[in-house]
Backbone atoms as SQL, in Angstrom:
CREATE TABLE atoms (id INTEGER PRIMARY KEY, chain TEXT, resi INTEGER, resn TEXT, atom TEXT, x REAL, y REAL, z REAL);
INSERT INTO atoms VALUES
  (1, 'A', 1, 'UNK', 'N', -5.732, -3.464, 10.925),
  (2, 'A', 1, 'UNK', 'CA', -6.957, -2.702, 11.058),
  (3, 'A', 1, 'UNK', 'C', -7.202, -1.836, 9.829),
  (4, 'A', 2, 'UNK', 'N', -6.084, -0.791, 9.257),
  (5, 'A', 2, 'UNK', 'CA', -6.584, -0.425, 7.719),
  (6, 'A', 2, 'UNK', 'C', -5.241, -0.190, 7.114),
  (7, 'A', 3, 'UNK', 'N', -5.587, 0.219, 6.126),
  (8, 'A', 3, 'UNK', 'CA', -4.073, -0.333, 5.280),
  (9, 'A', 3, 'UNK', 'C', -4.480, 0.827, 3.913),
  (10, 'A', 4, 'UNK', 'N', -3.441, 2.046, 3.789),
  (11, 'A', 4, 'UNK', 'CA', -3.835, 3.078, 2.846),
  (12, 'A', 4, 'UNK', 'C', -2.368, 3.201, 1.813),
  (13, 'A', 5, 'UNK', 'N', -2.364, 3.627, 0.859),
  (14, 'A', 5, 'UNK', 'CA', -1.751, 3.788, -0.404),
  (15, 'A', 5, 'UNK', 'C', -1.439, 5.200, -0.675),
  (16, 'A', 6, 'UNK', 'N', 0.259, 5.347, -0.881),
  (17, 'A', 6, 'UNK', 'CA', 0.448, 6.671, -1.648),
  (18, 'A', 6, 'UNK', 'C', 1.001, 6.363, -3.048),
  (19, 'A', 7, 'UNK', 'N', 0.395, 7.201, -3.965),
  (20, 'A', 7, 'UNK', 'CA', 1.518, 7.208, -4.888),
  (21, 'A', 7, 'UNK', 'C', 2.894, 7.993, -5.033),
  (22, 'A', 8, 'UNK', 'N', 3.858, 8.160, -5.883),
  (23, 'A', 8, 'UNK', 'CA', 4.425, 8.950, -5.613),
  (24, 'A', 8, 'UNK', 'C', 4.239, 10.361, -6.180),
  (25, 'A', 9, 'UNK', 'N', 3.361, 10.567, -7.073),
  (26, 'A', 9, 'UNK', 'CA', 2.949, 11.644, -7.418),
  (27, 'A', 9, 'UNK', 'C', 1.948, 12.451, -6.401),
  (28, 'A', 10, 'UNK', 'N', 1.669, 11.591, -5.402),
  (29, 'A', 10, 'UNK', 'CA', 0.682, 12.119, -4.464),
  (30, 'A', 10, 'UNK', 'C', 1.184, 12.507, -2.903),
  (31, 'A', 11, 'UNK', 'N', 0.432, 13.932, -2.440),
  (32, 'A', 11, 'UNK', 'CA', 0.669, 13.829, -1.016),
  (33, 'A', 11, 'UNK', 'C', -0.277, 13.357, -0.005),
  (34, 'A', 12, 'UNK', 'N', -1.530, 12.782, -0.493),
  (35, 'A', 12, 'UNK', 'CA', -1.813, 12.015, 0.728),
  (36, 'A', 12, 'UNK', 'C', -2.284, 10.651, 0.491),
  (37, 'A', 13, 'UNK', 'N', -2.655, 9.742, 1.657),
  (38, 'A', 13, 'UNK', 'CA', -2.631, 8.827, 1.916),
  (39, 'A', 13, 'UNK', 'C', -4.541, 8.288, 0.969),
  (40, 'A', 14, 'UNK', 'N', -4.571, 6.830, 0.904),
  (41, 'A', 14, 'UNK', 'CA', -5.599, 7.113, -0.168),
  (42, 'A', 14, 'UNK', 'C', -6.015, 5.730, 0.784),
  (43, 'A', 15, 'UNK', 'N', -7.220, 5.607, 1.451),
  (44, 'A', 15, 'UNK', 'CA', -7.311, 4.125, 2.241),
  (45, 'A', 15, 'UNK', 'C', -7.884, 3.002, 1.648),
  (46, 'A', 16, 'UNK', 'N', -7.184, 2.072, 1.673),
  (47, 'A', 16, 'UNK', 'CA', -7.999, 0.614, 1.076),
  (48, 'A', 16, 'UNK', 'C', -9.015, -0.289, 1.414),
  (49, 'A', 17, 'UNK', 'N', -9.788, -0.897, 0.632),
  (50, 'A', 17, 'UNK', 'CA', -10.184, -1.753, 1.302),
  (51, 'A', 17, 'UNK', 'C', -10.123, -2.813, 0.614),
  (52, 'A', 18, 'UNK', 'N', -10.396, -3.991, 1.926),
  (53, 'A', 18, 'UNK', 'CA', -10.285, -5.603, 1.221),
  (54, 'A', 18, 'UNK', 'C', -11.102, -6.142, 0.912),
  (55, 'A', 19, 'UNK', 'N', -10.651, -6.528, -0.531),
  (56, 'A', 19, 'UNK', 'CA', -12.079, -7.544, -1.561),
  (57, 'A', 19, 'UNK', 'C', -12.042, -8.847, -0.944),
  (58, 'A', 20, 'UNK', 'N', -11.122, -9.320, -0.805),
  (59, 'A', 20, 'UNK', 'CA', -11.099, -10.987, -0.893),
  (60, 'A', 20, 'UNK', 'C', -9.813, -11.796, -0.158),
  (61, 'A', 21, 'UNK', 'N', -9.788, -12.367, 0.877),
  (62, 'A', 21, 'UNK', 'CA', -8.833, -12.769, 1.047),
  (63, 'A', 21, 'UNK', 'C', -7.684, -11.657, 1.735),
  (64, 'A', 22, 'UNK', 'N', -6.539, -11.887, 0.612),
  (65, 'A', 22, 'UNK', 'CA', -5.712, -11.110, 0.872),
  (66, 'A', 22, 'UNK', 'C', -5.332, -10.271, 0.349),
  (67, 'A', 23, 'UNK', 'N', -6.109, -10.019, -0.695),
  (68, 'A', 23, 'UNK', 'CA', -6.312, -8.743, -1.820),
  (69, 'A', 23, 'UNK', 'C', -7.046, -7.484, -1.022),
  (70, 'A', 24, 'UNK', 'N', -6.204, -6.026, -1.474),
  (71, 'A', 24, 'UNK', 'CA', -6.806, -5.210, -1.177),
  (72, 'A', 24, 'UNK', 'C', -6.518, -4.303, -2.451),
  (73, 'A', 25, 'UNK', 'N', -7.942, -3.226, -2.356),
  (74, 'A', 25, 'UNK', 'CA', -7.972, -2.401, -3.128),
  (75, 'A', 25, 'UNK', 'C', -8.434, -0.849, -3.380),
  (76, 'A', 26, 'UNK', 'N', -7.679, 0.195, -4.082),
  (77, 'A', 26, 'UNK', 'CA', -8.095, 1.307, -3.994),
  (78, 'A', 26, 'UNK', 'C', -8.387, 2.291, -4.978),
  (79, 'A', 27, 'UNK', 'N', -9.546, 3.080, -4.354),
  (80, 'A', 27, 'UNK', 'CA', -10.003, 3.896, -6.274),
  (81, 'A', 27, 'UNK', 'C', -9.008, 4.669, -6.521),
  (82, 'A', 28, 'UNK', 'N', -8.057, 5.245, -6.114),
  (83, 'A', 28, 'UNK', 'CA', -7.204, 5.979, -6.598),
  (84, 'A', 28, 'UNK', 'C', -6.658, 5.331, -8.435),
  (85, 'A', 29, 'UNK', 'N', -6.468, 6.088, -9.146),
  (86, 'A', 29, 'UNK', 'CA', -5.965, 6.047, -10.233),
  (87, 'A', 29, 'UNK', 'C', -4.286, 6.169, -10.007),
  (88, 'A', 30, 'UNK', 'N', -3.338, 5.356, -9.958),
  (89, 'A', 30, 'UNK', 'CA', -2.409, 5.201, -9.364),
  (90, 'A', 30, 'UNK', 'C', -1.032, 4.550, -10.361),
  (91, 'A', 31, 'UNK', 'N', -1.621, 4.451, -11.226),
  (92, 'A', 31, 'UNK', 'CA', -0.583, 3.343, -12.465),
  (93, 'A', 31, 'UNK', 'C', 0.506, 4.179, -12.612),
  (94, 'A', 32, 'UNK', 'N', 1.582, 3.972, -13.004),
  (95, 'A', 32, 'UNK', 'CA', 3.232, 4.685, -13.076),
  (96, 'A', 32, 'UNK', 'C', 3.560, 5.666, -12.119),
  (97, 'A', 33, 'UNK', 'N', 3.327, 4.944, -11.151),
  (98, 'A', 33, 'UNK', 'CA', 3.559, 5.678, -9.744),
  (99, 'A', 33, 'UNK', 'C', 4.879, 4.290, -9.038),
  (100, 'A', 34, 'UNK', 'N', 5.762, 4.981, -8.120),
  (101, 'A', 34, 'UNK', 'CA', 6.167, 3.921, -7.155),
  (102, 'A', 34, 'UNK', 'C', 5.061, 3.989, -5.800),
  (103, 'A', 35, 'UNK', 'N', 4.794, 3.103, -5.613),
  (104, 'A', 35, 'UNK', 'CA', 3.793, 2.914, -4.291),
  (105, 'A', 35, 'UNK', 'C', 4.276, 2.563, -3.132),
  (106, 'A', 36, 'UNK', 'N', 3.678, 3.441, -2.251),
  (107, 'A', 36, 'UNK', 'CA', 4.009, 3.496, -0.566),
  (108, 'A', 36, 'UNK', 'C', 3.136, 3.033, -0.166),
  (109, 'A', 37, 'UNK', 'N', 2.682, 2.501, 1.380),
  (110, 'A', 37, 'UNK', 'CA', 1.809, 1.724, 2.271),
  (111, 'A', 37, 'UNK', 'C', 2.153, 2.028, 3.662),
  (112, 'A', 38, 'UNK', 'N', 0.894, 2.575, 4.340),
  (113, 'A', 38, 'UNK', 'CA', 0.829, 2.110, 5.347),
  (114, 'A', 38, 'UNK', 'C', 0.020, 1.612, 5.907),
  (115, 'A', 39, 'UNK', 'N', 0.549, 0.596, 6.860),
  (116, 'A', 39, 'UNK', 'CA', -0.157, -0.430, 7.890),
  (117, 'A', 39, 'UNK', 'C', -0.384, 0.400, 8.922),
  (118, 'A', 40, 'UNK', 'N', -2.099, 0.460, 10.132),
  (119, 'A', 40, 'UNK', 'CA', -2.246, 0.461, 11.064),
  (120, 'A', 40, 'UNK', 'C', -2.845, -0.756, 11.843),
  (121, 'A', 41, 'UNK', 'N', -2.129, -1.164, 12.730),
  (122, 'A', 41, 'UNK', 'CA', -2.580, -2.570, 13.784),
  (123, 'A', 41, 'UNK', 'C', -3.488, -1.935, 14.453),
  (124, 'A', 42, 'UNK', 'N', -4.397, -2.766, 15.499),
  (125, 'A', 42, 'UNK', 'CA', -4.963, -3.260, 15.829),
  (126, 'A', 42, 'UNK', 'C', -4.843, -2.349, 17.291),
  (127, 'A', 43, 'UNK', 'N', -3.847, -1.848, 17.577),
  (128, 'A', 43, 'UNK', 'CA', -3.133, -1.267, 18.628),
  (129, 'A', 43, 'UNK', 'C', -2.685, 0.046, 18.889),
  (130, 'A', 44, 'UNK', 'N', -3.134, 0.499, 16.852),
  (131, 'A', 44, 'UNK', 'CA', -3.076, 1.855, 17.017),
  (132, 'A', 44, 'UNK', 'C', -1.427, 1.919, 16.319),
  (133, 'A', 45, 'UNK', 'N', -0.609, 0.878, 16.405),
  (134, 'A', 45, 'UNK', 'CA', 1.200, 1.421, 15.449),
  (135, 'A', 45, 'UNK', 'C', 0.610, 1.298, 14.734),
  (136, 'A', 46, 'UNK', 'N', 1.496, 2.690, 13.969),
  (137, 'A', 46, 'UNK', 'CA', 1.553, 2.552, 12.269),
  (138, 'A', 46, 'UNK', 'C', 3.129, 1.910, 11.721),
  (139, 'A', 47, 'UNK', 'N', 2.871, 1.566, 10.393),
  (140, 'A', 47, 'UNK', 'CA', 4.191, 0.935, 9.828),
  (141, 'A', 47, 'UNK', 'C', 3.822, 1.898, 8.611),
  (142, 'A', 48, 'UNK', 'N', 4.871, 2.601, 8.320),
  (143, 'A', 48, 'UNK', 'CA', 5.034, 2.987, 6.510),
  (144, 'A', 48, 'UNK', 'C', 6.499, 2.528, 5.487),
  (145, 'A', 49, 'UNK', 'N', 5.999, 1.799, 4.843),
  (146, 'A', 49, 'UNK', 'CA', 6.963, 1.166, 3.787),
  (147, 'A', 49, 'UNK', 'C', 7.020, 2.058, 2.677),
  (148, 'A', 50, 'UNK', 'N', 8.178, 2.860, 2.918),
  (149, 'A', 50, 'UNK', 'CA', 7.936, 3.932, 1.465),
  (150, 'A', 50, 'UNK', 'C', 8.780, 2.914, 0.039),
  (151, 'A', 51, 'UNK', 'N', 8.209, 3.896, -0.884),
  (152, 'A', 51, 'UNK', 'CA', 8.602, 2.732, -2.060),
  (153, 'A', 51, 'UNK', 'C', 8.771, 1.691, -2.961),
  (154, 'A', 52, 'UNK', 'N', 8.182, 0.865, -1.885),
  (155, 'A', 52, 'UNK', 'CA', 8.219, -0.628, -2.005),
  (156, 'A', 52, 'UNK', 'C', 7.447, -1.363, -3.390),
  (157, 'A', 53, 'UNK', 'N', 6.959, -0.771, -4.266),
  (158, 'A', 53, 'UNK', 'CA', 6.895, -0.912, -5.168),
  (159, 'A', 53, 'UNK', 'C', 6.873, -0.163, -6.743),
  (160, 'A', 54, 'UNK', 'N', 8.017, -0.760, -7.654),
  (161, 'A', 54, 'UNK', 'CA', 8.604, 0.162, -8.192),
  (162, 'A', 54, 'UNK', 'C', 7.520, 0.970, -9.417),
  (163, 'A', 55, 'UNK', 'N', 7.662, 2.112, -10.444),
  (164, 'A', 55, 'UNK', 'CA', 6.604, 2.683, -10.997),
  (165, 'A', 55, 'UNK', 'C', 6.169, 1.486, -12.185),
  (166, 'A', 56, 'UNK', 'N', 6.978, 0.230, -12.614),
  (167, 'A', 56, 'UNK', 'CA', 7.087, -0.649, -13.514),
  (168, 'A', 56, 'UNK', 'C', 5.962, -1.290, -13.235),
  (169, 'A', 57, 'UNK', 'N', 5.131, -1.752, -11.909),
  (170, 'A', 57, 'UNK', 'CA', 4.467, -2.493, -11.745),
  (171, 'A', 57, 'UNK', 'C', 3.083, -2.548, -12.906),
  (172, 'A', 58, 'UNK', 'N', 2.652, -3.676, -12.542),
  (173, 'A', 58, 'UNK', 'CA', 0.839, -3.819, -13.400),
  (174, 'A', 58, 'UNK', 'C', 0.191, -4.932, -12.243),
  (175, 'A', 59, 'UNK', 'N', -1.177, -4.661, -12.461),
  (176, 'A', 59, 'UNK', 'CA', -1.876, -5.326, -11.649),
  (177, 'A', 59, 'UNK', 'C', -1.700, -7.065, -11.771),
  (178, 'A', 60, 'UNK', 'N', -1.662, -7.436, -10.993),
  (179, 'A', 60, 'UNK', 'CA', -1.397, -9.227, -10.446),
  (180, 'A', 60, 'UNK', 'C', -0.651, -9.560, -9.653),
  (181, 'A', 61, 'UNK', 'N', 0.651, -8.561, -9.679),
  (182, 'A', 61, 'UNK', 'CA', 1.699, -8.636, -9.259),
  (183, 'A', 61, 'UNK', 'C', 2.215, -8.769, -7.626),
  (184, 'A', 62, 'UNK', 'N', 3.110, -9.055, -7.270),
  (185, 'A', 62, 'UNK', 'CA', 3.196, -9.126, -6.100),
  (186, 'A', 62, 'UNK', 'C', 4.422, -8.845, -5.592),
  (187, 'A', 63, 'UNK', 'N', 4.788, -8.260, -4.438),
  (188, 'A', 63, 'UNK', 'CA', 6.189, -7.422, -3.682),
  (189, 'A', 63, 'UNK', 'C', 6.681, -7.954, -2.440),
  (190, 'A', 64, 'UNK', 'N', 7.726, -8.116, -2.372),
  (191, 'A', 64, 'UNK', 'CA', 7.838, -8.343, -1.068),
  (192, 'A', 64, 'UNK', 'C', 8.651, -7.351, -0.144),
  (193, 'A', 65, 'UNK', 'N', 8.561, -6.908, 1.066),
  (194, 'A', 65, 'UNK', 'CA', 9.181, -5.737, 1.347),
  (195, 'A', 65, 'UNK', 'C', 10.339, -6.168, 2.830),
  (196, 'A', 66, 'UNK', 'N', 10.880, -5.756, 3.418),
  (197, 'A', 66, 'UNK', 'CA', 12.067, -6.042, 4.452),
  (198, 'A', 66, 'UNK', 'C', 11.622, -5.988, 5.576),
  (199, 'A', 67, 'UNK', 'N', 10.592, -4.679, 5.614),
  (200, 'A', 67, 'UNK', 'CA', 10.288, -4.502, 6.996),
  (201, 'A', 67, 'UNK', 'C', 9.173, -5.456, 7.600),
  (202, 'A', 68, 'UNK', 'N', 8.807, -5.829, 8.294),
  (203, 'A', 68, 'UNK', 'CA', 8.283, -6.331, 9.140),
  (204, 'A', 68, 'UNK', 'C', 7.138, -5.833, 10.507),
  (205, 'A', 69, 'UNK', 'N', 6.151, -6.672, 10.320),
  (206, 'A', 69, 'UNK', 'CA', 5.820, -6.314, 12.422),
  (207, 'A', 69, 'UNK', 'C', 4.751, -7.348, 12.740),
  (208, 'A', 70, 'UNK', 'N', 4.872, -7.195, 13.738),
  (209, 'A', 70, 'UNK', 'CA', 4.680, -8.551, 14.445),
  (210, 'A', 70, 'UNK', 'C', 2.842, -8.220, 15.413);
């Protein structure tokens, strides 16, 4: 249902939205940051993946993370 972005220089949550597919995106200015995410379903859980991508990143790229939900 929405899906928002922290950096790590930041304390709050910044919400995305989806261009295309499975691309999503956000105005935050965010580059040499490690990036956090959280997922809210459909149901109201939230999931937050802190970290999960390191401050090295550049745009194209892609992560894969451990946690899960169903």
């Amino acid at each position: 249902k929405a899906v928002a972005v922290r950096g790590s220089r930041g304390k709050t949550w910044l919400q995305m939205t989806r261009n295309w597919g499975a691309n999503w995106q956000s105005s935050g200015d965010l580059r040499g940051q490690r990036l956090s995410f959280r997922v809210t379903l459909l149901d109201r859980k939230t999931l937050t993946f802190l970290n999960v991508v390191p401050s090295s990143w550049w745009f194209g790229q892609t992560f894969s993370s451990r946690g899960q939900f169903f």
